[in-house]
Backbone of each chain as nested JSON, in Angstrom:
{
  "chains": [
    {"id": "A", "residues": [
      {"number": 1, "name": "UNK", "atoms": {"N": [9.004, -3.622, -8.095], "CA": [8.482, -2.935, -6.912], "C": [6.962, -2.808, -7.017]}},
      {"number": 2, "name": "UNK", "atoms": {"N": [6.193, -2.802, -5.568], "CA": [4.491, -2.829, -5.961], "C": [4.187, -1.652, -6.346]}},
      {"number": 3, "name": "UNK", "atoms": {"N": [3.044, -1.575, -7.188], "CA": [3.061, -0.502, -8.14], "C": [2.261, 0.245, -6.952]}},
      {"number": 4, "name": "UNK", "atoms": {"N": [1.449, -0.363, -6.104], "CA": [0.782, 0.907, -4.8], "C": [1.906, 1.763, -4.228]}},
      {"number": 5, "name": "UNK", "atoms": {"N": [3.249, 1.01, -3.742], "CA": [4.482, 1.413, -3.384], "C": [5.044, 2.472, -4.327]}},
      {"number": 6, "name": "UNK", "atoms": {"N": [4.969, 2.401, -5.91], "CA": [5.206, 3.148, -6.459], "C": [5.076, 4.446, -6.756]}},
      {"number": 7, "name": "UNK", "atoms": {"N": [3.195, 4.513, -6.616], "CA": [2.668, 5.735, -6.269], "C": [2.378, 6.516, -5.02]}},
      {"number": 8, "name": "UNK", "atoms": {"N": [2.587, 5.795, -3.819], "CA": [3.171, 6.353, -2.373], "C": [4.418, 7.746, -2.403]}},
      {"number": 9, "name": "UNK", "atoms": {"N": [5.415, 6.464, -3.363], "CA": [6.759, 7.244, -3.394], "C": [6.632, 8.607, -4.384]}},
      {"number": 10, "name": "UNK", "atoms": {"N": [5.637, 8.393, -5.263], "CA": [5.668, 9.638, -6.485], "C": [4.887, 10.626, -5.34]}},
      {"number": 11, "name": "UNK", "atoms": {"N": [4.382, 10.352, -4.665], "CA": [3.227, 11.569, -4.011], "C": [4.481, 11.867, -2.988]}},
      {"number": 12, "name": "UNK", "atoms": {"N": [4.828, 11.063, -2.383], "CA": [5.496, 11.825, -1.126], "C": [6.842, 12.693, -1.716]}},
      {"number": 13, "name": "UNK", "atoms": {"N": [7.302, 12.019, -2.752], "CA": [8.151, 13.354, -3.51], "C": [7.569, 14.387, -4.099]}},
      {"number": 14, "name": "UNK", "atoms": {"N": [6.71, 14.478, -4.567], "CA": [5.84, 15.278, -5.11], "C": [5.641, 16.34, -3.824]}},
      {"number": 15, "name": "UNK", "atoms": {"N": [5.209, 15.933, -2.96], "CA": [4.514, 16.365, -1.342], "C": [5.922, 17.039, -0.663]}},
      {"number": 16, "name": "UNK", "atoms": {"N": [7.188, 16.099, -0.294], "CA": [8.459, 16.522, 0.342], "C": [9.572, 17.407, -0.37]}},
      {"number": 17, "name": "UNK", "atoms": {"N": [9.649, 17.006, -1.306], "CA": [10.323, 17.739, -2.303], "C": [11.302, 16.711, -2.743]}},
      {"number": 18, "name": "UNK", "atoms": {"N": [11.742, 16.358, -3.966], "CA": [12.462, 14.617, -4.619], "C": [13.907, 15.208, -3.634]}},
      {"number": 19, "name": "UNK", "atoms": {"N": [14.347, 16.078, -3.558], "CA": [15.839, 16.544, -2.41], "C": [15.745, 16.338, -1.263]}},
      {"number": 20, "name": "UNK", "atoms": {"N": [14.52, 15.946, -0.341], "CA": [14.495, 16.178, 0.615], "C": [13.939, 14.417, 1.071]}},
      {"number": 21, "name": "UNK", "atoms": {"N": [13.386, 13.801, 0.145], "CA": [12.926, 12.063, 0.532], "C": [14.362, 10.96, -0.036]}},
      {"number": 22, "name": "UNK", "atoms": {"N": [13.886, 10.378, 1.377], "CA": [14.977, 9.323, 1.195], "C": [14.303, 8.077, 0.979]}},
      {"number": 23, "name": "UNK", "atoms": {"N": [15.014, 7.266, 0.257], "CA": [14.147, 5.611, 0.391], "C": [15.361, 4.8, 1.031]}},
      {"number": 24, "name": "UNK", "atoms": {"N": [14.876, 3.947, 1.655], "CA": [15.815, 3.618, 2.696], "C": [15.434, 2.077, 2.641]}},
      {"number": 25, "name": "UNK", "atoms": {"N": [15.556, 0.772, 1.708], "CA": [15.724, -0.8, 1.37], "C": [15.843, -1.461, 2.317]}},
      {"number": 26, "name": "UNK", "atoms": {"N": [15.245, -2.739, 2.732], "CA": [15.747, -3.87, 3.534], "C": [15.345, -4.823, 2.682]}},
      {"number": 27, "name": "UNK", "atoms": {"N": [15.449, -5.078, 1.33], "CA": [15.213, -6.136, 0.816], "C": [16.594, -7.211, 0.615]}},
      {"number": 28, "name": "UNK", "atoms": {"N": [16.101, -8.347, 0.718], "CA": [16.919, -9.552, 0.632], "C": [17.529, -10.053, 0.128]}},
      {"number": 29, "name": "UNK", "atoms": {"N": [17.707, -9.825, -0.942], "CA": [18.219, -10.057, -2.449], "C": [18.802, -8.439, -3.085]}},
      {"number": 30, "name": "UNK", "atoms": {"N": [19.926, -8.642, -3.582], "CA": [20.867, -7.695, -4.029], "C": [20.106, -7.321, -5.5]}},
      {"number": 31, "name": "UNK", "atoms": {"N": [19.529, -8.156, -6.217], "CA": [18.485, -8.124, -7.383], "C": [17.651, -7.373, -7.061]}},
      {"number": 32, "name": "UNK", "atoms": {"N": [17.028, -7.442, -5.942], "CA": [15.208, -7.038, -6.337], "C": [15.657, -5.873, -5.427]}},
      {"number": 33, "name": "UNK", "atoms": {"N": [16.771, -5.449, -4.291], "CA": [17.134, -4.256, -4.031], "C": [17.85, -3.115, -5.515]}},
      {"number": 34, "name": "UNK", "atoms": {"N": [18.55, -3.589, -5.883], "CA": [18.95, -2.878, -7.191], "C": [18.075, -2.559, -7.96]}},
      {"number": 35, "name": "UNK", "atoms": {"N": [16.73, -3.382, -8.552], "CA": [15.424, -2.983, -8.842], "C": [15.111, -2.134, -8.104]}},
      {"number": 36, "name": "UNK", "atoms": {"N": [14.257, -1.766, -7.096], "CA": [14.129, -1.48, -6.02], "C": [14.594, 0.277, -6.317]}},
      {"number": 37, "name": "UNK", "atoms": {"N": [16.031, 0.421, -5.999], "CA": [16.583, 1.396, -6.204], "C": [16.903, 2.194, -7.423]}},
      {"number": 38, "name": "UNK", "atoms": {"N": [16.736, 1.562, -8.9], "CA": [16.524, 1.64, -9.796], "C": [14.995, 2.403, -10.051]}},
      {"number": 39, "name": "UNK", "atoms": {"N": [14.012, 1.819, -9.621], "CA": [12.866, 2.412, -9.798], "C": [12.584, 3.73, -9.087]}},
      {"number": 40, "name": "UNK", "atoms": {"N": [13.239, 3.616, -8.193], "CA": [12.911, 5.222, -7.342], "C": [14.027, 6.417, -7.472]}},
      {"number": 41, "name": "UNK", "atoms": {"N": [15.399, 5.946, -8.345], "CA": [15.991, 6.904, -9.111], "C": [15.589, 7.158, -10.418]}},
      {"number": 42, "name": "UNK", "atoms": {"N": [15.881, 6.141, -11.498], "CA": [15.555, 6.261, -12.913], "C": [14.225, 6.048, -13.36]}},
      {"number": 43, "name": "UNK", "atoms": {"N": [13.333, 5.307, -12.539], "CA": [12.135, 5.335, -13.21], "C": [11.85, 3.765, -13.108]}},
      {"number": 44, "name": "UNK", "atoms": {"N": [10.646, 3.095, -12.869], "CA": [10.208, 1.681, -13.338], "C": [10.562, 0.971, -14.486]}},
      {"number": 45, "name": "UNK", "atoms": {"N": [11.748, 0.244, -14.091], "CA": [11.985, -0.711, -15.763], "C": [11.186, -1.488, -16.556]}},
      {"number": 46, "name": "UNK", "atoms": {"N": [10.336, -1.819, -15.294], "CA": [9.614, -3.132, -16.055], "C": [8.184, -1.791, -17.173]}},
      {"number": 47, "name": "UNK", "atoms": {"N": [8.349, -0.799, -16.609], "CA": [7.298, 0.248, -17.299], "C": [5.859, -0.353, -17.077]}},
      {"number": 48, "name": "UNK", "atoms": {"N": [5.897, -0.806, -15.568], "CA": [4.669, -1.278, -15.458], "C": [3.71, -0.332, -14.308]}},
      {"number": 49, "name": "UNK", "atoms": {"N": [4.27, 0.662, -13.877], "CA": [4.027, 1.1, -12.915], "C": [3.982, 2.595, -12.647]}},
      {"number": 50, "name": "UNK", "atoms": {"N": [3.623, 3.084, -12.153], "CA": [2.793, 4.932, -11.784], "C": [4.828, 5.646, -12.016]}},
      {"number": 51, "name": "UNK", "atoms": {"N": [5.974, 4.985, -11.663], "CA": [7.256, 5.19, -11.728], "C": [7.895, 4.774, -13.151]}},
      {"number": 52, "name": "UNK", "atoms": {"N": [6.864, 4.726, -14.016], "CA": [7.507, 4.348, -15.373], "C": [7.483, 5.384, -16.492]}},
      {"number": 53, "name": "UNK", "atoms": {"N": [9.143, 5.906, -16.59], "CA": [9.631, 7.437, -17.428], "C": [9.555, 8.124, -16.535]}},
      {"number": 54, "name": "UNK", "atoms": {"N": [9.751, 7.997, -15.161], "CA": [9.537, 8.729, -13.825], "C": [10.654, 9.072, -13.236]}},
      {"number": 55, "name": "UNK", "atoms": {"N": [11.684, 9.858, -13.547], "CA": [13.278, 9.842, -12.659], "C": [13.695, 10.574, -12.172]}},
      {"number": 56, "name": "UNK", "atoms": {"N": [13.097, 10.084, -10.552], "CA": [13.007, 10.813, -9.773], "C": [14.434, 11.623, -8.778]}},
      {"number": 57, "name": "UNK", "atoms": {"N": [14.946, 10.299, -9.057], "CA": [16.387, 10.763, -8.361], "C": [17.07, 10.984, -7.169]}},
      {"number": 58, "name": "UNK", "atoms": {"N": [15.997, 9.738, -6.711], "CA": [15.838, 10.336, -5.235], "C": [16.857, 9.251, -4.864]}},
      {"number": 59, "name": "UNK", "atoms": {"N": [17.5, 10.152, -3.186], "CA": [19.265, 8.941, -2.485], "C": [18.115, 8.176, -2.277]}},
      {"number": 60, "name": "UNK", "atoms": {"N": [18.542, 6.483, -2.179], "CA": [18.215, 5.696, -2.192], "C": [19.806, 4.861, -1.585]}},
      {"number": 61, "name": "UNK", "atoms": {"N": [19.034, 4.162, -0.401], "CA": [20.43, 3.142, 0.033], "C": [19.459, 2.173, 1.248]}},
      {"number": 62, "name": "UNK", "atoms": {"N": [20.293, 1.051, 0.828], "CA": [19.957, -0.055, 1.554], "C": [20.278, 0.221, 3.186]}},
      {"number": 63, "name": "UNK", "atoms": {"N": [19.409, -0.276, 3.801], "CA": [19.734, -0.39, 5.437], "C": [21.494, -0.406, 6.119]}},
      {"number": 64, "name": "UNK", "atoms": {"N": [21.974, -1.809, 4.997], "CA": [22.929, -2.44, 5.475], "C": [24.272, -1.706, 5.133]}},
      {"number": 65, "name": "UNK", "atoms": {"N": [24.002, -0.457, 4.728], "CA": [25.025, 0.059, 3.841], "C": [25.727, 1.059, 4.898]}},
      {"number": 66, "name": "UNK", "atoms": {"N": [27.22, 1.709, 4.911], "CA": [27.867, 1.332, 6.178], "C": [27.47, 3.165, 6.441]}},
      {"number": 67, "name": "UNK", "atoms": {"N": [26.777, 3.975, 5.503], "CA": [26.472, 5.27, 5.667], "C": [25.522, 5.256, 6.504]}},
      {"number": 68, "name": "UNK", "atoms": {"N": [24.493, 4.779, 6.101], "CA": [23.101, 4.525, 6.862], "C": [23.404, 3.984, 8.466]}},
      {"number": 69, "name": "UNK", "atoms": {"N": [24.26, 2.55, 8.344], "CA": [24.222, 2.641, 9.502], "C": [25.213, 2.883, 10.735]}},
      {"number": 70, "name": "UNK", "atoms": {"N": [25.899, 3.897, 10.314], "CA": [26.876, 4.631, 11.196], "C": [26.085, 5.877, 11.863]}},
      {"number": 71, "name": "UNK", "atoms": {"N": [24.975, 5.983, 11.348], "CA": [23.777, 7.32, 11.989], "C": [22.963, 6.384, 12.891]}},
      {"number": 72, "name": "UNK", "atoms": {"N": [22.89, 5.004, 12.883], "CA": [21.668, 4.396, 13.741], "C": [22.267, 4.34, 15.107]}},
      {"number": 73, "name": "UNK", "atoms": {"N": [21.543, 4.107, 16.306], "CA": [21.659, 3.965, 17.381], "C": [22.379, 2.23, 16.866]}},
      {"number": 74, "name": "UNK", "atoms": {"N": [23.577, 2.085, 17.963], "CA": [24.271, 1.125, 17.869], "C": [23.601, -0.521, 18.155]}},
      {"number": 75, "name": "UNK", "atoms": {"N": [22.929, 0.067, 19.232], "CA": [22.205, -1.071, 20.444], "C": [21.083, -1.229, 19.743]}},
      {"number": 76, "name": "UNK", "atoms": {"N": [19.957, 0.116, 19.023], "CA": [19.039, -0.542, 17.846], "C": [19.529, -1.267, 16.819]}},
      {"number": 77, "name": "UNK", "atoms": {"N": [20.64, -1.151, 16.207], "CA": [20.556, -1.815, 15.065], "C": [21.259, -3.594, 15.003]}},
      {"number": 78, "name": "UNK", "atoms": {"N": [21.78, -3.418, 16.37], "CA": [22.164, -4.464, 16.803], "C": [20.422, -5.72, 17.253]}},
      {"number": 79, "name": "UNK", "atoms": {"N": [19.372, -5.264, 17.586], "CA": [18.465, -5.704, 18.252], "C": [18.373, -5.864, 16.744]}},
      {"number": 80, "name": "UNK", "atoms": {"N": [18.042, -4.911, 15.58], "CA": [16.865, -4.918, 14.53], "C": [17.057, -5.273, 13.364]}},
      {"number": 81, "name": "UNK", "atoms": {"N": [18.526, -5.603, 13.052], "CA": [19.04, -5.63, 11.9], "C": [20.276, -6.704, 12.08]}},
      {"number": 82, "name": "UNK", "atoms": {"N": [21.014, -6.787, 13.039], "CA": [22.416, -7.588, 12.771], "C": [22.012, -9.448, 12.39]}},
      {"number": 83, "name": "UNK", "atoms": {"N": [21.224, -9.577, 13.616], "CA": [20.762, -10.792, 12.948], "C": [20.446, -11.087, 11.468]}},
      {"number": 84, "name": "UNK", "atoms": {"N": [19.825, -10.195, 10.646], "CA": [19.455, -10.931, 9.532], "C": [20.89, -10.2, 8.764]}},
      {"number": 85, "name": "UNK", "atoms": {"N": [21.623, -9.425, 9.074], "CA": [22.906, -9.198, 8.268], "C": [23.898, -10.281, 7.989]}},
      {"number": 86, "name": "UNK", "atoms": {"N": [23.586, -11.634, 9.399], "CA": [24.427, -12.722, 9.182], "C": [24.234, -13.474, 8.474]}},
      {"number": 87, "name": "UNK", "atoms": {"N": [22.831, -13.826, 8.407], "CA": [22.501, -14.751, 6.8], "C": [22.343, -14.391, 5.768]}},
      {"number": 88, "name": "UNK", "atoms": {"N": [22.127, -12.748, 4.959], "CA": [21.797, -12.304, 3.695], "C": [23.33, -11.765, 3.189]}},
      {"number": 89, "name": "UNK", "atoms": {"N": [23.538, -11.885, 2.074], "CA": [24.601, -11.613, 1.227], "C": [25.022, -10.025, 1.353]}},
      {"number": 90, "name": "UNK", "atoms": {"N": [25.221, -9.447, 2.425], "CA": [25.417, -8.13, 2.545], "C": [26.349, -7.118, 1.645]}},
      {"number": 91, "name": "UNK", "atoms": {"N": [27.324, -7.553, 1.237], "CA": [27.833, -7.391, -0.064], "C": [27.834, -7.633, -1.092]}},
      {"number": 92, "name": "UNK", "atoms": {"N": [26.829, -7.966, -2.082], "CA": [25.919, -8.177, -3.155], "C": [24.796, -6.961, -3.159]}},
      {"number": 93, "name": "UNK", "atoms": {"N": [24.233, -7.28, -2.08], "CA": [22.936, -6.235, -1.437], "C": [23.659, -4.651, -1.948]}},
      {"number": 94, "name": "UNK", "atoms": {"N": [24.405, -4.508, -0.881], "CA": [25.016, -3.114, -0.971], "C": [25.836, -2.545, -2.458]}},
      {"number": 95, "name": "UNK", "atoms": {"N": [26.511, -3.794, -3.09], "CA": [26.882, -3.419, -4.09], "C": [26.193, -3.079, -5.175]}},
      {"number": 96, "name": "UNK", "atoms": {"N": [25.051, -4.202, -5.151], "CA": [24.096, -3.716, -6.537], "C": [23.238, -2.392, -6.111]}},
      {"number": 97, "name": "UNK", "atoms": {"N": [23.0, -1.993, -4.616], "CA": [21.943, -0.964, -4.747], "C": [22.493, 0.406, -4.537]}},
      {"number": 98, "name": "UNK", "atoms": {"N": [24.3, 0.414, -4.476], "CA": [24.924, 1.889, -4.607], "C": [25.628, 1.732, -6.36]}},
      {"number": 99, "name": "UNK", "atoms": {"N": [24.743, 0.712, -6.822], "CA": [25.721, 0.68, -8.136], "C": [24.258, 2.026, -8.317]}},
      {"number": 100, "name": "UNK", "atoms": {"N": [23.065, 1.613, -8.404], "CA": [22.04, 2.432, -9.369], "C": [22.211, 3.958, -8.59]}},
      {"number": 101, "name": "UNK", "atoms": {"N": [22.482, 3.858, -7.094], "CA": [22.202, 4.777, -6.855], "C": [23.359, 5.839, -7.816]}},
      {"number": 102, "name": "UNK", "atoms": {"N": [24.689, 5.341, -7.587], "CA": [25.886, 6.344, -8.294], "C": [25.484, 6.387, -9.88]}},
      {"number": 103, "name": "UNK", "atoms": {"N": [24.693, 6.298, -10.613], "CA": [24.235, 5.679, -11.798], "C": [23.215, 6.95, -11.942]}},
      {"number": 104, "name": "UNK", "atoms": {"N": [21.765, 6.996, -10.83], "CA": [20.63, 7.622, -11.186], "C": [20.525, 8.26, -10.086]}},
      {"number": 105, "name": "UNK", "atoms": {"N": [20.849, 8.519, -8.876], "CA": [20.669, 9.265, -7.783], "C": [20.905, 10.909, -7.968]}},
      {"number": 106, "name": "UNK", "atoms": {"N": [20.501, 11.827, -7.82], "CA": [20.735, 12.98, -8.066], "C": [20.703, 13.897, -6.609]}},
      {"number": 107, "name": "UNK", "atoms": {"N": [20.156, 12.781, -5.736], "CA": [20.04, 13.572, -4.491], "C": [20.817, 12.916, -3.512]}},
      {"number": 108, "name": "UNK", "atoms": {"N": [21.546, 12.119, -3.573], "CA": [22.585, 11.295, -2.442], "C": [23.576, 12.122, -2.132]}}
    ]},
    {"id": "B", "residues": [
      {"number": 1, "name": "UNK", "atoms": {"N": [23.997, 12.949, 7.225], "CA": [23.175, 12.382, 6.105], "C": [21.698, 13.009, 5.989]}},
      {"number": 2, "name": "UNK", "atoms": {"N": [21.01, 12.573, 7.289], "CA": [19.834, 12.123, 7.628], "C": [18.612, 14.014, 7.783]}},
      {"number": 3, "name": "UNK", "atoms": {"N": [19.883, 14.705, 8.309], "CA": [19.591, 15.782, 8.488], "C": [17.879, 16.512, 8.099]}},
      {"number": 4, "name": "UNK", "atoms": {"N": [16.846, 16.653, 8.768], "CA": [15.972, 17.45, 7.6], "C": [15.482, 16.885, 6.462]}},
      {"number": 5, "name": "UNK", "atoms": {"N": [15.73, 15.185, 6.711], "CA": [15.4, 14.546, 5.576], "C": [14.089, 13.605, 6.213]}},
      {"number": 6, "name": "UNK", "atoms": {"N": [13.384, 13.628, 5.226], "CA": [11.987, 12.577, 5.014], "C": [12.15, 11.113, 4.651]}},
      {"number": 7, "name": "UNK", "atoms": {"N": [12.086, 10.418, 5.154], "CA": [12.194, 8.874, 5.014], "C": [11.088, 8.059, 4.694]}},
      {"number": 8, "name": "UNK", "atoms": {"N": [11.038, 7.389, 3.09], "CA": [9.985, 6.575, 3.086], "C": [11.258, 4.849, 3.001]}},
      {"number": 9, "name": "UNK", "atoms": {"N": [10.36, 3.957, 4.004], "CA": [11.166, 2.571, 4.491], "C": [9.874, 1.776, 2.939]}},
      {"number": 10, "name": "UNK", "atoms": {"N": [11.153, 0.696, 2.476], "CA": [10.541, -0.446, 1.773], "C": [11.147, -1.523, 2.284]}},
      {"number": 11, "name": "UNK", "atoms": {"N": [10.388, -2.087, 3.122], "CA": [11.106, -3.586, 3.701], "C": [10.82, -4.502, 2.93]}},
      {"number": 12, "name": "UNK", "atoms": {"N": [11.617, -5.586, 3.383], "CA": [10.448, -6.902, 2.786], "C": [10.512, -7.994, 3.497]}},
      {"number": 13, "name": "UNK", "atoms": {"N": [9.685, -8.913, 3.374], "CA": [9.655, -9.853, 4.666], "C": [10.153, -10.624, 4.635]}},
      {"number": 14, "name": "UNK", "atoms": {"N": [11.049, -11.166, 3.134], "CA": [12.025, -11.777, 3.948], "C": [13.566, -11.412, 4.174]}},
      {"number": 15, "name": "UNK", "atoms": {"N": [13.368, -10.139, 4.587], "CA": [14.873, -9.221, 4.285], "C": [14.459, -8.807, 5.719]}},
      {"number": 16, "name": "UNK", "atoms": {"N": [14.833, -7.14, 5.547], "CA": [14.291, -6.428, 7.004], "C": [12.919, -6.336, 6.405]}},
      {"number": 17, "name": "UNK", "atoms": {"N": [12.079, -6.512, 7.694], "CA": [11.253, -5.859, 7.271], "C": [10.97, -4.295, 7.878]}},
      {"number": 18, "name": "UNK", "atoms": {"N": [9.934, -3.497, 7.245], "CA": [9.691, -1.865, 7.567], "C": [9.787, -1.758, 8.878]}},
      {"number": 19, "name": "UNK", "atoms": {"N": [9.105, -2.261, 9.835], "CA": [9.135, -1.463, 10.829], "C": [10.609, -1.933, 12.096]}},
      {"number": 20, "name": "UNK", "atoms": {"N": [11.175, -3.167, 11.494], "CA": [12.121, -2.851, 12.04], "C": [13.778, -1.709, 11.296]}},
      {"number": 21, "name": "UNK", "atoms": {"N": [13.527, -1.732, 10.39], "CA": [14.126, -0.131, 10.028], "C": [13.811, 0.788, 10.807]}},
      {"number": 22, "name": "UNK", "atoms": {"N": [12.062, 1.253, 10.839], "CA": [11.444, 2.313, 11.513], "C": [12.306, 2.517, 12.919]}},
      {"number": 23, "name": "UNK", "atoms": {"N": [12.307, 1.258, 13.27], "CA": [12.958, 1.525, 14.673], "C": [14.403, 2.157, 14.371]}},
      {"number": 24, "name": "UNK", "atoms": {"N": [15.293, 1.679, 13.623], "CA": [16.453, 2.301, 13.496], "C": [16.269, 3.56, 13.145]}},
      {"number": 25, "name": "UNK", "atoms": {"N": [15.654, 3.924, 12.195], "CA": [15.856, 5.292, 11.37], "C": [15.203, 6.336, 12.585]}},
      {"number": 26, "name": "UNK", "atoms": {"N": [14.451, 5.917, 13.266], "CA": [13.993, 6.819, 14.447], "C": [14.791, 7.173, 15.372]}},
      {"number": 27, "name": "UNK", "atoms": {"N": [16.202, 6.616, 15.814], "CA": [17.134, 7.057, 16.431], "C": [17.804, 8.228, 15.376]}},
      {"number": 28, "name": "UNK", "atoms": {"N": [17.733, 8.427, 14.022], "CA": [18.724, 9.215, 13.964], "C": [17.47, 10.84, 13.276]}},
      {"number": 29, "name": "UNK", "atoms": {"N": [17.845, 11.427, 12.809], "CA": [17.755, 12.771, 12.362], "C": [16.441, 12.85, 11.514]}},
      {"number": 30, "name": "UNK", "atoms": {"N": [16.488, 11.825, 11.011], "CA": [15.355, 11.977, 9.832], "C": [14.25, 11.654, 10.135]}},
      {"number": 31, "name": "UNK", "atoms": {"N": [12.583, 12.347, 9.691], "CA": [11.644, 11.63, 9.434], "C": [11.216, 10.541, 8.979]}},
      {"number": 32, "name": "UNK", "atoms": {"N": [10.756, 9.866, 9.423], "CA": [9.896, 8.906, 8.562], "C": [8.811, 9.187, 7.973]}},
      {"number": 33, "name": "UNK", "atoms": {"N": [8.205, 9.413, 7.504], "CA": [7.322, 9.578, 6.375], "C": [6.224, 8.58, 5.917]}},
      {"number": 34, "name": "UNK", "atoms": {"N": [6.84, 7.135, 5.566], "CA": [5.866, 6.17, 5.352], "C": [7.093, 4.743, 5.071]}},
      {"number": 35, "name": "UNK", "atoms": {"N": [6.093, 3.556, 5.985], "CA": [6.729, 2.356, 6.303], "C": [6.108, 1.535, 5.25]}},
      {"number": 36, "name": "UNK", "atoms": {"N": [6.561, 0.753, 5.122], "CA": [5.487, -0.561, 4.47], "C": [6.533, -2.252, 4.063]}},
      {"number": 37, "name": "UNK", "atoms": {"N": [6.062, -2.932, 4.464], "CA": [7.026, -4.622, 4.054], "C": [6.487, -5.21, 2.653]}},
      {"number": 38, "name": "UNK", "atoms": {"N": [7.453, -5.449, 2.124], "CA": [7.131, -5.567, 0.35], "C": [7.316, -7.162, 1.134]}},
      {"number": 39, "name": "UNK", "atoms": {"N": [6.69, -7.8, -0.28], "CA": [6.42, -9.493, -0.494], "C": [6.63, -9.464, -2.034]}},
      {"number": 40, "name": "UNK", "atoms": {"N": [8.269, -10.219, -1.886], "CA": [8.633, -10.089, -2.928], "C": [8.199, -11.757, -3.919]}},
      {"number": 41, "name": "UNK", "atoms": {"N": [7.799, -12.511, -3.329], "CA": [7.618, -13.976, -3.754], "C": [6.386, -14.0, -4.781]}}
    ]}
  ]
}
């Protein structure tokens, strides 16, 4: 994850309260989402970044995931999201990024 | 879910990107907080 991204997320938990911020994924790859979600619960793996020994714990869930989008407007997510749900591995995605969350999430 | 909650979006461009989340997450309950499209390549 970009390490500017990293320290965004430490301030705005810091700022919102880590119970009260959500991070919310549209990445493409079930890998670099599980990273992704990994870093903003347990901390930066690669320990390269402002999120490294950082565990924060914050819910963290991908777009595509069927919690998230049972709250979206139907007709938005149909315009903003279904299209690219047909070509990306949507079950890979979702599986690797509620694996970290049930793993390191403390606020989901 | 969404209730009273603060939303920071990490898109990426070649996934969703941020601001079309933004648009979703703005129909429901929660703030947004801060958008941004990662480049994961």
């Amino acid at each position: 994850m970009d390490l500017e991204n990293q320290a965004r997320i430490k301030e705005l938990a810091e700022e919102h309260g880590k119970e009260n911020l959500m991070v919310i994924l549209g990445g493409a790859e079930a890998e670099a989402s599980g990273l992704a979600c990994e870093t903003v619960t347990n901390g930066d793996p690669t320990f390269a970044g402002p999120l490294a020994g950082v565990q924060l714990g914050l819910a963290c869930y991908h777009v595509f995931e069927p919690e998230v989008k049972s709250e979206i407007d139907d007709d938005v997510y149909e315009e903003q999201i279904s299209m690219m749900e047909m070509v990306l591995d949507v079950d890979d995605i979702v599986e690797e990024t509620k694996k970290y969350r049930e793993m390191y999430s403390e606020h989901a | 879910m969404f209730e009273g909650k603060k939303v920071a979006i990490l898109g990426d461009r070649d996934g969703i990107p941020g601001p079309a989340i933004k648009e979703c997450i703005e129909t429901t309950d929660a703030e947004v907080v801060f958008t941004t499209t990662e480049c994961f390549v």
